[in-house]
C-alpha positions as CSV (number, residue, x, y, z in Angstrom):
1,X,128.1,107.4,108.3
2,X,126.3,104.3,109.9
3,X,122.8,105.2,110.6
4,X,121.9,101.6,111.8
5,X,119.6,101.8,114.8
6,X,119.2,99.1,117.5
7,X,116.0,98.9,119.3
8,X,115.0,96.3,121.8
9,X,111.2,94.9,121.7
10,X,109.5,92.2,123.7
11,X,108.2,90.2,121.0
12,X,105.2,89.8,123.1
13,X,103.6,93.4,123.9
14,X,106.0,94.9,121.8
15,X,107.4,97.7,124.3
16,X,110.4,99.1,122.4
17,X,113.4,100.6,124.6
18,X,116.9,101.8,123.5
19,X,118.3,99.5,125.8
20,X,117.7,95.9,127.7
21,X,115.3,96.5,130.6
22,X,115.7,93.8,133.0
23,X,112.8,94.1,135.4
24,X,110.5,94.1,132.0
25,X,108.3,90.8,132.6
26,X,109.0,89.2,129.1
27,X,112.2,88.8,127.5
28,X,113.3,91.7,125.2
29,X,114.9,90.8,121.8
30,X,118.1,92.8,120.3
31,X,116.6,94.2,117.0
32,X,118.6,96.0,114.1
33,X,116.3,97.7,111.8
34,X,118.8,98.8,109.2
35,X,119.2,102.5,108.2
36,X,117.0,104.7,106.6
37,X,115.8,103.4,103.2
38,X,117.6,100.2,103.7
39,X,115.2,96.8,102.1
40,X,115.4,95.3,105.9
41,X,112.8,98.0,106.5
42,X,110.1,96.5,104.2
43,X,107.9,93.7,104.7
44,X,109.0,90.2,103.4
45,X,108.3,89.5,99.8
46,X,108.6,86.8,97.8
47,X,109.7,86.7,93.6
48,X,106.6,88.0,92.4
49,X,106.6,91.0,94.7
50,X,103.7,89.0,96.9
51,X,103.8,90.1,100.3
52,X,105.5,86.9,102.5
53,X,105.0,88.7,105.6
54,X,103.4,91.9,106.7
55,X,106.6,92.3,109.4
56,X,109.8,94.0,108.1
57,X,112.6,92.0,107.3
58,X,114.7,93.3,110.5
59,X,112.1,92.0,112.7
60,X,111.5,88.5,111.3
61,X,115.5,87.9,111.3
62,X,115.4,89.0,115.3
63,X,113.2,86.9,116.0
64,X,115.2,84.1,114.6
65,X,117.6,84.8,116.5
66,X,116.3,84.9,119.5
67,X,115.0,81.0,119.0
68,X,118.8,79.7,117.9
C-alpha cells in the first residue's frame, strides 16, 4: 500500500494544509513528501555524505517545480 502523503505549504510562512486554500495570501506549493522511511525525507547530501541542504529532498524538488 501507497503511503505517499501530499501536503500543501506556502513556501513563504510555511502554513501546511491537506488541500489548496485559495484565500491564503501567498501561493501554496503541491508537495509529496514520499512515504515513511523513503530517502526524499532526508536532507540533501552530496557523495561524501556532506549535508547539501538542511531541507528534505521532497521539499527542494517542489519548489522546483513550482518555478518551471
Amino acid at each position: 500500500m501507497d503511503q505517499t502523503q501530499v501536503i500543501y505549504l506556502c513556501p513563504i510562512c510555511f502554513r501546511v494544509c491537506e488541500t489548496e486554500e485559495k484565500c491564503h495570501e501567498h501561493i501554496m506549493v503541491l508537495c509529496e513528501t514520499g512515504h515513511p522511511g523513503d530517502e526524499r525525507r532526508k536532507p540533501v547530501t552530496d557523495e561524501h555524505g556532506n549535508l547539501v541542504s538542511r531541507a528534505p529532498l521532497w521539499y527542494l524538488e517542489a519548489l522546483s517545480r513550482d518555478r518551471n
